[in-house]
GUKETI-560246 format. One record per atom (N, C-alpha, C, CB): residue in one letter; x negated, y negated, z negated. Coordinates in steps of 0.2 Angstrom, whole numbers, padded with zeros to 4 digits, always signed. Atoms other than C-alpha are relative to their C-alpha. Last residue first. Glycine has a CB too. Layout:
<sites>
AXYZ
...
</sites>
This chain:
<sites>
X+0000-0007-0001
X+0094+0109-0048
X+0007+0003+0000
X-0004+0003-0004
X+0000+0002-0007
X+0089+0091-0051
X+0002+0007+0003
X-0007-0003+0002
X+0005+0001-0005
X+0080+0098-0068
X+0002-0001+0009
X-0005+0007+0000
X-0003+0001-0008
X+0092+0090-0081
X-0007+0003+0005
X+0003-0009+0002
X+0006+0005-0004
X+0089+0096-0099
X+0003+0002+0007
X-0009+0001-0002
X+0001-0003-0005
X+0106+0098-0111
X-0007-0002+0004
X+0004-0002+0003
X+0000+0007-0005
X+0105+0091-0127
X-0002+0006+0006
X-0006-0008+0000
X+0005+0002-0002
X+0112+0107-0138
X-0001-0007+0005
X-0001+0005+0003
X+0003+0006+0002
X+0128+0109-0146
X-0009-0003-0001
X+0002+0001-0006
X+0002-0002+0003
X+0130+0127-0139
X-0002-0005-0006
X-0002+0002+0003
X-0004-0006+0006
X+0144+0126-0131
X-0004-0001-0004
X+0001+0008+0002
X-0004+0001+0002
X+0137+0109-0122
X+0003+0003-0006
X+0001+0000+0003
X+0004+0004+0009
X+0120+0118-0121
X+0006-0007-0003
X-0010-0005+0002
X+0000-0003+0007
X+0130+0130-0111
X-0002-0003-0003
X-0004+0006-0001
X-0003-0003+0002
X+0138+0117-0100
X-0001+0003-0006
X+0001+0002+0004
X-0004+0004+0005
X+0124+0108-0098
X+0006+0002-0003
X+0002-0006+0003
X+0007+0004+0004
X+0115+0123-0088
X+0002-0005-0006
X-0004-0004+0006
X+0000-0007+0007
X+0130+0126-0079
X-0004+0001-0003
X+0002+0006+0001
X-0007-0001+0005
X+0130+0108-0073
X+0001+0008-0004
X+0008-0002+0006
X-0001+0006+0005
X+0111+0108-0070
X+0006+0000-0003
X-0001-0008+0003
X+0003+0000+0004
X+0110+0123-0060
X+0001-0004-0005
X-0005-0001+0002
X+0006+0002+0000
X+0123+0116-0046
X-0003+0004-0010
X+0000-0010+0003
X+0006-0006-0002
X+0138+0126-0041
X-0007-0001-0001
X+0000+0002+0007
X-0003-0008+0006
X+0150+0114-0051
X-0004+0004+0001
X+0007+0005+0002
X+0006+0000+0007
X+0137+0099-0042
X+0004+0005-0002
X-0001-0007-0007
X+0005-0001-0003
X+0146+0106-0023
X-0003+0000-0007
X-0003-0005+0005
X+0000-0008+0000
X+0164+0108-0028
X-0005+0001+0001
X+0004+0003+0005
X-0002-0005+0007
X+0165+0090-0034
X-0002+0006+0000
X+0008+0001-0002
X+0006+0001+0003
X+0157+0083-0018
X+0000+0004-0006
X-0002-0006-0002
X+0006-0003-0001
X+0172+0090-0010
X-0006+0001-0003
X+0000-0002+0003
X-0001-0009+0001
X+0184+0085-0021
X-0005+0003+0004
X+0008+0003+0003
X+0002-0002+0010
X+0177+0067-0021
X+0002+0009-0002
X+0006-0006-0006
X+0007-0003+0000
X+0179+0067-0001
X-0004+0002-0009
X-0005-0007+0004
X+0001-0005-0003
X+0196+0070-0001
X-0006+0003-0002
X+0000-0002+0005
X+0000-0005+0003
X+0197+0056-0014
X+0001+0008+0004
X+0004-0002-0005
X+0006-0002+0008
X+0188+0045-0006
X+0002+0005-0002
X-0001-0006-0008
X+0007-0003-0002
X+0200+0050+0009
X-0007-0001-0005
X-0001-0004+0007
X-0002-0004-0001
X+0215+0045+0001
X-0006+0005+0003
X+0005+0000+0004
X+0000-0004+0006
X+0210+0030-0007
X+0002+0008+0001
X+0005-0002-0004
X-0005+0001+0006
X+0208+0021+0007
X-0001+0006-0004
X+0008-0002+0003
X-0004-0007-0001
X+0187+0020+0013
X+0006-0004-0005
X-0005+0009-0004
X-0001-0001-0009
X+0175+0007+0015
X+0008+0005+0003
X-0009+0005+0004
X+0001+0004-0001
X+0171+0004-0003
X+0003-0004+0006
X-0005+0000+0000
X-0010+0001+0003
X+0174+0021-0008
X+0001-0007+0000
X+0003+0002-0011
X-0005-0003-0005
X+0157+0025+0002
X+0008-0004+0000
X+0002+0009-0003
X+0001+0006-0006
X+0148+0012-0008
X+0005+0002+0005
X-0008+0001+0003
X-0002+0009+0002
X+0154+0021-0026
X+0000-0003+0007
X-0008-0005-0006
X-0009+0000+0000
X+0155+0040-0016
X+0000-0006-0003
X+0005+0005-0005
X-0005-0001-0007
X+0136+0037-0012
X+0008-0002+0000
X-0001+0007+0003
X+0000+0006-0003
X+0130+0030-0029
X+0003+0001+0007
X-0007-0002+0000
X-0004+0006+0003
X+0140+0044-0038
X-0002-0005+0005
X-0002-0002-0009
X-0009-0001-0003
X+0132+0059-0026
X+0006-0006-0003
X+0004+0010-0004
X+0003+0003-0007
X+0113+0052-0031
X+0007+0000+0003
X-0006+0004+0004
X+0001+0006+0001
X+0118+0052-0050
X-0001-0003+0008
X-0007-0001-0005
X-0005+0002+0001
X+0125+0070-0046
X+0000-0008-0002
X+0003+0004-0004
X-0002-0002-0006
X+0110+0077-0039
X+0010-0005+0000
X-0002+0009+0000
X+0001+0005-0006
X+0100+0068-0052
X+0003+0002+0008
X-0007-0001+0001
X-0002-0004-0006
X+0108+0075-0069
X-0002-0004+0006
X+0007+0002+0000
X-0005-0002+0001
X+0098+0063-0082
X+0003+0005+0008
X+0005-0006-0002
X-0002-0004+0003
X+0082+0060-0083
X+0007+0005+0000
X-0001-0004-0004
X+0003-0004-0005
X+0080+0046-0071
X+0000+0008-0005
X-0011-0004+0003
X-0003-0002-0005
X+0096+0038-0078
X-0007+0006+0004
X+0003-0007+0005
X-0007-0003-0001
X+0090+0037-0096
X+0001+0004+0004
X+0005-0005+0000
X+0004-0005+0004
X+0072+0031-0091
X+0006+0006+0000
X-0003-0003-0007
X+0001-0006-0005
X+0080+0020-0080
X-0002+0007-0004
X-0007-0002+0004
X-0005-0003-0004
X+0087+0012-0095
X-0002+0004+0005
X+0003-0005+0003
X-0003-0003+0008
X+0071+0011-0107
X+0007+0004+0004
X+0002-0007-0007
X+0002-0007+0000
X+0062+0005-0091
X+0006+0004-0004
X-0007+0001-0005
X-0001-0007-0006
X+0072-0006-0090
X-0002+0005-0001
X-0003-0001+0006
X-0003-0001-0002
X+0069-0013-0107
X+0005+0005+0003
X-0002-0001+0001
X-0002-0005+0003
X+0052-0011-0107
X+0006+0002+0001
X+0000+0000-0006
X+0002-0007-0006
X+0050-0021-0091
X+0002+0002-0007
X-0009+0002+0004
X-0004-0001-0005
X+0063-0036-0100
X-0003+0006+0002
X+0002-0007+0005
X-0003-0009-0001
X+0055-0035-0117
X+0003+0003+0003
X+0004+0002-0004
X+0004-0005+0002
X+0044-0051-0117
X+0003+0009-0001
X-0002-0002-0007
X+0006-0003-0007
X+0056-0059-0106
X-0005+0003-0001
X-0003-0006+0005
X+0008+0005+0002
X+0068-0059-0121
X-0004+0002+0007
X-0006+0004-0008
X+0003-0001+0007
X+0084-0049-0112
X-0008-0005-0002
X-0003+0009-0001
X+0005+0008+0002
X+0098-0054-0102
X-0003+0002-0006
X+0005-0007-0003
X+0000+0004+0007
X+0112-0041-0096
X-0006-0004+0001
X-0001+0005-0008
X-0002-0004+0005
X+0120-0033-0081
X+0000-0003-0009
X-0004+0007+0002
X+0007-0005+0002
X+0114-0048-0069
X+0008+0004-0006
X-0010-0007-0006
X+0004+0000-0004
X+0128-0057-0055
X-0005+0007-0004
X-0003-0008+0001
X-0001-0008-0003
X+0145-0052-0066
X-0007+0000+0005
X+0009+0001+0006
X-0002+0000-0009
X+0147-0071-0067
X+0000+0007+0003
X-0005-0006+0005
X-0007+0002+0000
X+0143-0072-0086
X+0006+0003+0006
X+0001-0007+0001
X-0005-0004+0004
X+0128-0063-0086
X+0007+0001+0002
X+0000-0004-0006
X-0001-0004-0005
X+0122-0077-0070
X+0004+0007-0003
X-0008+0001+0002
X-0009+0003-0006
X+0130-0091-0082
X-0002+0008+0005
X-0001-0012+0008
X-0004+0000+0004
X+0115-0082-0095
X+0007-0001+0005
X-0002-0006-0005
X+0000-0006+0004
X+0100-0079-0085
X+0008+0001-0003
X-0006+0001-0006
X+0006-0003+0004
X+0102-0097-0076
X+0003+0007-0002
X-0002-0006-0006
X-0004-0004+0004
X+0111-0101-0059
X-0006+0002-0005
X+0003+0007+0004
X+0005-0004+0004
X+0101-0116-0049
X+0004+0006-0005
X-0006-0006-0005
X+0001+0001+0008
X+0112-0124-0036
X-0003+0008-0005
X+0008-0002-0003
X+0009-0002+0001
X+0108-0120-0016
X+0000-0001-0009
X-0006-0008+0005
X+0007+0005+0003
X+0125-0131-0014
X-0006+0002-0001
X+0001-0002-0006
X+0001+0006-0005
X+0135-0119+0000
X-0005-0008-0005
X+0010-0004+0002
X+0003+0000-0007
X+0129-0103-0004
X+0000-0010+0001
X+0008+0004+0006
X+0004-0002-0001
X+0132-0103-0023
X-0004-0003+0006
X+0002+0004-0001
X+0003+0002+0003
X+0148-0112-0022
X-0008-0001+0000
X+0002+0002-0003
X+0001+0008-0003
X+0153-0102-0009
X-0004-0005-0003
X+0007-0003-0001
X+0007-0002-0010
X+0148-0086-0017
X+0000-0006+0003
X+0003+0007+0009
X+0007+0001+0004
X+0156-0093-0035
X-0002+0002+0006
X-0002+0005-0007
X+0000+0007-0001
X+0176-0096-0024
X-0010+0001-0003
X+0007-0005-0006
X+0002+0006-0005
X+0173-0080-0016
X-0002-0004-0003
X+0003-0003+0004
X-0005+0002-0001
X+0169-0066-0031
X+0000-0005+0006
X+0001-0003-0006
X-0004+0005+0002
X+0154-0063-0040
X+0007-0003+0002
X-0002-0004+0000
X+0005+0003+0005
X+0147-0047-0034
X+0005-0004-0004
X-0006-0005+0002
X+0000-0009+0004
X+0156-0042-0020
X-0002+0000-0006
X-0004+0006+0002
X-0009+0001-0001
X+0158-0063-0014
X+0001+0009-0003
X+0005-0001+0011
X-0002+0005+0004
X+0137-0061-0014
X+0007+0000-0004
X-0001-0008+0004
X+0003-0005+0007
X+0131-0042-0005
X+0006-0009-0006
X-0015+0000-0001
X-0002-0007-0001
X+0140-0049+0012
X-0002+0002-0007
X-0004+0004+0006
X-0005+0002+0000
X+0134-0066+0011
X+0005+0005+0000
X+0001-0004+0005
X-0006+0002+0006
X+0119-0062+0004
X+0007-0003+0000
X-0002-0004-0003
X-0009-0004+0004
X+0116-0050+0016
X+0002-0003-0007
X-0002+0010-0004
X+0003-0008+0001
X+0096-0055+0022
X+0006+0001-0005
X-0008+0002-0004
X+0000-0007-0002
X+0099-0070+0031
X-0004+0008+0000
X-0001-0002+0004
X+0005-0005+0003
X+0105-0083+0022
X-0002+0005+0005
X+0004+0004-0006
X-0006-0006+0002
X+0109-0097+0032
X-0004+0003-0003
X+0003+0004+0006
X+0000-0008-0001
X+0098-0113+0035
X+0005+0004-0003
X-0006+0004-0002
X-0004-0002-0005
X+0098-0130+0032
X+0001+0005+0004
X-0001-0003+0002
X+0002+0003-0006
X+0083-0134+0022
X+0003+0001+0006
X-0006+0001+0000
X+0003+0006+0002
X+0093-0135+0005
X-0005-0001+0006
X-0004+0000-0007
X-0003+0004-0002
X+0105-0121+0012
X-0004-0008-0003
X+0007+0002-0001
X+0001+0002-0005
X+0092-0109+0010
X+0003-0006+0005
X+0001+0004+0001
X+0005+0007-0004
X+0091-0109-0006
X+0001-0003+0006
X-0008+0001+0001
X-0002-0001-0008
X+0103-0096-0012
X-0003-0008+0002
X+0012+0001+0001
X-0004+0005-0004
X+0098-0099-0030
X+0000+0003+0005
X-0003-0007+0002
X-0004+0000-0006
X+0096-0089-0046
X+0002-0006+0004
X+0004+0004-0002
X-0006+0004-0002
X+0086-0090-0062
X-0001+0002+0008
X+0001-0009-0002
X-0004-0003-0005
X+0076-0079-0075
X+0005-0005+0004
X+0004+0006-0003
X+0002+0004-0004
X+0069-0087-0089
X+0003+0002+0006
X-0008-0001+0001
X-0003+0006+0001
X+0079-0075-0101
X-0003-0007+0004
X+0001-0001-0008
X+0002+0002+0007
X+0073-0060-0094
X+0003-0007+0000
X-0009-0001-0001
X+0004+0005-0001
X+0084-0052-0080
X-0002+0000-0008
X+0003-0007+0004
X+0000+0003+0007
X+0093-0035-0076
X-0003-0005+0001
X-0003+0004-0006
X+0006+0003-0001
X+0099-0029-0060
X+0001-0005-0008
X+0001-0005+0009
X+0001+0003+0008
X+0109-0015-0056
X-0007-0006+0001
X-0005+0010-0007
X-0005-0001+0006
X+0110-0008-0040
X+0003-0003-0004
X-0001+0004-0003
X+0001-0007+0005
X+0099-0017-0028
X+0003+0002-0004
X-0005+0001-0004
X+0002-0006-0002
X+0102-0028-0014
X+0000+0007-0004
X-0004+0000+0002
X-0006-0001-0001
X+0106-0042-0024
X+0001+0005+0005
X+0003-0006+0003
X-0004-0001+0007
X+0091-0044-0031
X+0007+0003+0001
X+0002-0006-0004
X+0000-0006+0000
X+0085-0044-0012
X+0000+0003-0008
X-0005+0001+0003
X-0003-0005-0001
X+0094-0059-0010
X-0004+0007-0001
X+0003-0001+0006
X-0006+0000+0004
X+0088-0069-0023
X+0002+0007+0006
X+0007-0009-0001
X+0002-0005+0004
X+0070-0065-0015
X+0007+0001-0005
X-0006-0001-0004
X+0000-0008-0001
X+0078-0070+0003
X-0003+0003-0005
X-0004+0002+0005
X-0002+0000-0008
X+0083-0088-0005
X+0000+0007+0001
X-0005-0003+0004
X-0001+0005-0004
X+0076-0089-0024
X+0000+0003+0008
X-0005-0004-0003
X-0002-0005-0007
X+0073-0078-0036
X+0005-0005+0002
X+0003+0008-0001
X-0004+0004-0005
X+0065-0087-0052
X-0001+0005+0007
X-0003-0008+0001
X+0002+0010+0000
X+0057-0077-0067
X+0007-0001+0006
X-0011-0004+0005
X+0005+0002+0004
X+0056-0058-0071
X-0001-0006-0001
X-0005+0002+0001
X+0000+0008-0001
X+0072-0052-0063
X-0004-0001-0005
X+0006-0004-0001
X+0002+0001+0006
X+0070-0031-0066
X-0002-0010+0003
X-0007+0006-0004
X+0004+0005-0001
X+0079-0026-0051
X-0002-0004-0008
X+0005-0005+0004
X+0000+0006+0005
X+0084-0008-0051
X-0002-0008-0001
X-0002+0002-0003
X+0006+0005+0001
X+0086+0005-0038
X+0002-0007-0004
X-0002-0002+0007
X-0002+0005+0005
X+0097+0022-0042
X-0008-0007+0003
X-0001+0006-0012
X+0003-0002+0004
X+0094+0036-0026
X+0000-0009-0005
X-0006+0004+0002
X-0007-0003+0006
X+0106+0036-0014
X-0005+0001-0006
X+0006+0010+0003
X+0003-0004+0007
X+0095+0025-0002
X+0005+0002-0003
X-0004-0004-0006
X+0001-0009+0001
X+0100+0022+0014
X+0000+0004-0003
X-0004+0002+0000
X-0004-0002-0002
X+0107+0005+0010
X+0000+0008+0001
X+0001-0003+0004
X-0004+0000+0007
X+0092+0001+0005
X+0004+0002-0001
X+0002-0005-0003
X+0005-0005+0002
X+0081+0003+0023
X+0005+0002-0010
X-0010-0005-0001
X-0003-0006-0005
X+0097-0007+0030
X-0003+0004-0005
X-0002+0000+0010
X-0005-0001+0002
X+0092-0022+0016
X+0004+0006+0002
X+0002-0004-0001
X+0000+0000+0008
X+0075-0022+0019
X+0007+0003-0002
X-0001-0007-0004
X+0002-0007+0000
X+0074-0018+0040
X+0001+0000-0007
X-0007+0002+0002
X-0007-0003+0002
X+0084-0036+0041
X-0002+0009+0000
X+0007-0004+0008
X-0001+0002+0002
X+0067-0045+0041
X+0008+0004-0003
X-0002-0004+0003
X+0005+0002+0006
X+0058-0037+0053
X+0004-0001-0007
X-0004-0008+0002
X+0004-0003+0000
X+0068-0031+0068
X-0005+0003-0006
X-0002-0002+0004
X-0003-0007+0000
X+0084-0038+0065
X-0005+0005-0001
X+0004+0002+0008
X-0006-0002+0004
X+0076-0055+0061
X+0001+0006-0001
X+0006-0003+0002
X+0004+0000+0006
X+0063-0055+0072
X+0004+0002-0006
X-0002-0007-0001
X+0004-0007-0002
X+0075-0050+0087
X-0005+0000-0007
X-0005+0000+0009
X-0004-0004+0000
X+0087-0065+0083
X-0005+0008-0002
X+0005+0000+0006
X-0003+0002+0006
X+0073-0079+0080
X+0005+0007+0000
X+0004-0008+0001
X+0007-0001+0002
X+0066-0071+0100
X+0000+0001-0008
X-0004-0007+0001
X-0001-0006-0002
X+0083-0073+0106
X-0006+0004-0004
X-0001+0001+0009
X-0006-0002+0006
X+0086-0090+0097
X+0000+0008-0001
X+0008-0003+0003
X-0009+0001-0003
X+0070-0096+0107
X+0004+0004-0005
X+0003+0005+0009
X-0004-0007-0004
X+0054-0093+0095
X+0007-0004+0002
X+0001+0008-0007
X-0003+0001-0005
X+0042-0108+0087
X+0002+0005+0006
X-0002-0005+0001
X-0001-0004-0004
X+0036-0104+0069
X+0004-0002+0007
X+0002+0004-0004
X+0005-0001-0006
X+0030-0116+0061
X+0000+0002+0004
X-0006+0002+0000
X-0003+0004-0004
X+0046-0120+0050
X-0008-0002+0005
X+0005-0008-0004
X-0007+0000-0003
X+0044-0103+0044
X+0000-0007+0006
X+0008+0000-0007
X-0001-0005-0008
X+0027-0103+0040
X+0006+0000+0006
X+0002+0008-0003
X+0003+0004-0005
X+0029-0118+0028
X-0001+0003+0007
X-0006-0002-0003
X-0002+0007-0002
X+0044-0111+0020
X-0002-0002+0007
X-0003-0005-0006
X+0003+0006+0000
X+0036-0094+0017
X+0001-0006+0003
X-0005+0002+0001
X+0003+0000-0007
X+0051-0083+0012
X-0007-0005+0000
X+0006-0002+0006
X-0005-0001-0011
X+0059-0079-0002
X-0003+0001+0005
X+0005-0008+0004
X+0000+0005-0001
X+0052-0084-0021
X+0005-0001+0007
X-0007-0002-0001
X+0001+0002-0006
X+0052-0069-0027
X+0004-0003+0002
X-0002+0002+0004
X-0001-0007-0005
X+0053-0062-0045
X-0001+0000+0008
X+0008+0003-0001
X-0006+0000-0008
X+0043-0076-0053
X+0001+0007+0001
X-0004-0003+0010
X-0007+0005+0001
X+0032-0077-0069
X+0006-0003+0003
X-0003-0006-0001
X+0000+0009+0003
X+0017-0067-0066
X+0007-0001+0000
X-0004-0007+0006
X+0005+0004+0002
X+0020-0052-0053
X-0001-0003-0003
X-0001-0002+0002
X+0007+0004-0006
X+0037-0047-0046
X-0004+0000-0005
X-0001-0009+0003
X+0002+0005+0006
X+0050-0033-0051
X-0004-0004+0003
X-0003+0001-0005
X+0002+0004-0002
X+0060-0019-0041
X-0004-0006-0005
X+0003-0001+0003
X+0000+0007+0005
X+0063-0003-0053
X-0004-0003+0006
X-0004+0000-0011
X+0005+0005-0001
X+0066+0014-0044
X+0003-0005-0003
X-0002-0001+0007
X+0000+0006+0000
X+0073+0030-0050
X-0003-0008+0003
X-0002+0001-0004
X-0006+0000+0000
X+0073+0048-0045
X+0003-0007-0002
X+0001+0005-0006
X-0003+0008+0002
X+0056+0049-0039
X+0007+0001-0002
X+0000-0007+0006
X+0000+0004+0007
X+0047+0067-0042
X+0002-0007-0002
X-0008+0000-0003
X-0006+0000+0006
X+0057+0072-0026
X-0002+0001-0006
X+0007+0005+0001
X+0005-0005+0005
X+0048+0063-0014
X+0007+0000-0004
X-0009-0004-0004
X+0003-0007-0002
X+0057+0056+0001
X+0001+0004-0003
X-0007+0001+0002
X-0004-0004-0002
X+0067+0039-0005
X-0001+0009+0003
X+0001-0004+0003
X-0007-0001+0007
X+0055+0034-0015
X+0006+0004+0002
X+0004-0007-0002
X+0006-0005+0003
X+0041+0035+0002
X+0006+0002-0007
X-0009-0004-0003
X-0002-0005-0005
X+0056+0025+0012
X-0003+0006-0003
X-0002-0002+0008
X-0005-0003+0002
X+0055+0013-0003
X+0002+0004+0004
X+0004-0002-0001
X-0002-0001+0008
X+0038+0009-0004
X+0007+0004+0000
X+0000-0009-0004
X+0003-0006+0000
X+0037+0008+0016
X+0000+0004-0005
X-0006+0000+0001
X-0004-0003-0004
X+0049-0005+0016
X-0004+0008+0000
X+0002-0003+0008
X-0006-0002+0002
X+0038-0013+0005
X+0005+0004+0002
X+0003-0006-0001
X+0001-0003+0007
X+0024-0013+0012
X+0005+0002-0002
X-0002-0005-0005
X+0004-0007-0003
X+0029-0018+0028
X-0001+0003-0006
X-0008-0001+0003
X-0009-0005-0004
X+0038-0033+0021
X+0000+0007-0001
X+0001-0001+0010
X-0003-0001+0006
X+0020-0037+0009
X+0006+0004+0004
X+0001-0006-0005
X+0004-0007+0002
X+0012-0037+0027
X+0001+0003-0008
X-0007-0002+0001
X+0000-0005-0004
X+0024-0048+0034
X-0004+0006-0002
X-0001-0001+0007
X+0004-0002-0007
X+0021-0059+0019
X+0005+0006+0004
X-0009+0002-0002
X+0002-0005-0005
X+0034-0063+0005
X-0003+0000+0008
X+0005+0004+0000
X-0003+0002-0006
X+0033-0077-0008
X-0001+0006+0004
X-0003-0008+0002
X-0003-0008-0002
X+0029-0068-0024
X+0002-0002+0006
X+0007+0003-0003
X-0009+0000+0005
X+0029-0085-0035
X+0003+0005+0006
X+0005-0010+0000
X-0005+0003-0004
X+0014-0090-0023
X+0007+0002-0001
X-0002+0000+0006
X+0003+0007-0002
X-0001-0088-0034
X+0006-0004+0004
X-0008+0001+0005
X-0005+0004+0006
X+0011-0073-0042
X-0002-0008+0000
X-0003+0004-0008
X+0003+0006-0003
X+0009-0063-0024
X+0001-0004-0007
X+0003-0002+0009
X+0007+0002+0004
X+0010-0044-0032
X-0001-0009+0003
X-0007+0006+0004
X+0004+0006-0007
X+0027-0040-0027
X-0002-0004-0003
X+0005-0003+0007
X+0003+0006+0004
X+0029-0025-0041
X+0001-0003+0007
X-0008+0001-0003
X+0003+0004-0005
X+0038-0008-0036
X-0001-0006-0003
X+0004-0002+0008
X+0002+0008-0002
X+0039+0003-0048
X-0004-0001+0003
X-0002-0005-0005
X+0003+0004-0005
X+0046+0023-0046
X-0002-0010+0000
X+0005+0001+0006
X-0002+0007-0002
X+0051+0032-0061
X-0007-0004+0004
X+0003-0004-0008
X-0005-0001-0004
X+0052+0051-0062
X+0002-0008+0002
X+0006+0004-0004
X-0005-0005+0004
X+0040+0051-0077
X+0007+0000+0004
X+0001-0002-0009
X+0002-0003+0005
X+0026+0038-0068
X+0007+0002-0001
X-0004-0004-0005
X-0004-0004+0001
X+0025+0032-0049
X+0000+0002-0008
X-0003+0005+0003
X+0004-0003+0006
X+0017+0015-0046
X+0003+0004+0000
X-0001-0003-0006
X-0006-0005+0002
X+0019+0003-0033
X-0006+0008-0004
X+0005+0003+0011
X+0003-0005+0006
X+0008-0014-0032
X+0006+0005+0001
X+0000-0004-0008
X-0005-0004+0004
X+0013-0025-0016
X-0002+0004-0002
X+0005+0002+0003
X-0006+0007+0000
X+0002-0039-0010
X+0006+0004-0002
X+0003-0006+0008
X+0001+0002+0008
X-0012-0027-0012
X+0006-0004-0001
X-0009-0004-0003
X+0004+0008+0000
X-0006-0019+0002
X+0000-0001-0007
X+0003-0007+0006
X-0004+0006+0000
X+0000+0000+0000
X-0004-0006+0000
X+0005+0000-0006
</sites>
């Protein structure tokens, strides 16, 4: 991996880090790269059951590089293709995933790094922690799903808001608003997570991975057909290791252990 992104395996849990902290995580094409690779590798291996996004220093990321951007001179066709090609591989590459990803908000997330908070399952923050949709301060759109991921989250009238002033959301209003899960000391925010993942990477993962799908599925779907498809899945973990496995040590007033099986 580039040094501009740090990734780490330990006890079923995958962190990613974006290492840039001189520039508050701002993302390079070669951090992108990185990154996409990071989670396509998470998504493979099956000692990962978890992943935790995070930045560097005192920022989760910052977005994009500003000054890069308004250097850059491409026709619309060009702007489109970059975009799809490059840029719009994060949140497709995410979408993939049926396996738990996590945003540990360490500072400020801002523009394309707010949205890729908003990409990931769960997303905790430390009490520095703040949220903008920037882009509309230099006249730009979002473009990496926050307009899609935002109004699911919080609601319209707050995405609007959001969107259309670029205003700063702190850890607390973000609580409020359904944006982050909770709010801890920024000294305890990686433990934490951890502490949570920890939980989930542990626990049954064939059926942690079958929940995140039927959640996104049942999204798209009327009710008749989730629950087609939920009987189905159903009839698949019954036959799995792990549920009759928990079962005895149910009877038995034992903790169950999960091996994905």
């Amino acid at each position: 991996m580039a040094d501009e992104l740090l990734f780490e395996v330990a006890d079923k849990i995958a962190t990613i880090t974006l290492n840039r902290p001189e520039r508050r995580n701002a993302f390079t094409q070669e951090m992108f790269d990185a990154w996409i690779a990071a989670l396509e590798e998470c998504q493979a291996r099956d000692d990962i059951n978890v992943v935790i996004l995070t930045g560097a220093g005192t920022a989760f990321c910052s977005g994009g590089d500003v000054k890069a951007m308004g250097e850059r001179e491409l026709t619309p066709l060009e702007e489109k293709d970059y975009l799809w090609k490059h840029l719009n591989r994060l949140p497709l590459t995410m979408e993939h995933m049926d396996k738990p990803v996590i945003a540990a908000v360490n500072g400020a997330a801002a523009g394309a790094g707010m949205d890729a908070a908003l990409m990931c399952d769960i997303r905790f923050a430390g009490e520095s922690a703040r949220f903008s949709e920037a882009y509309i301060k230099i006249g730009l759109l979002s473009g990496e799903g926050a307009t899609w991921f935002l109004p699911r989250l919080v609601g319209l009238g707050k995405a609007f808001e959001m969107l259309w002033t670029g205003d700063w959301v702190d850890a607390e209003e973000a609580k409020n608003i359904g944006l982050v899960n909770d709010v801890f000391p920024d000294d305890e925010l990686q433990d934490k997570v951890r502490e949570f993942a920890a939980r989930i990477a542990n626990g049954p993962s064939i059926s942690v991975r079958m929940l995140k799908r039927m959640v996104y599925q049942g999204q798209r779907m009327d009710m008749r057909t989730h629950l087609d498809m939920t009987s189905s899945h159903m009839s698949i973990v019954r036959k799995t290791k792990d549920y009759k496995n928990a079962v005895k040590a149910f009877a038995n007033k034992e903790k169950p252990v999960f091996k994905g099986e």
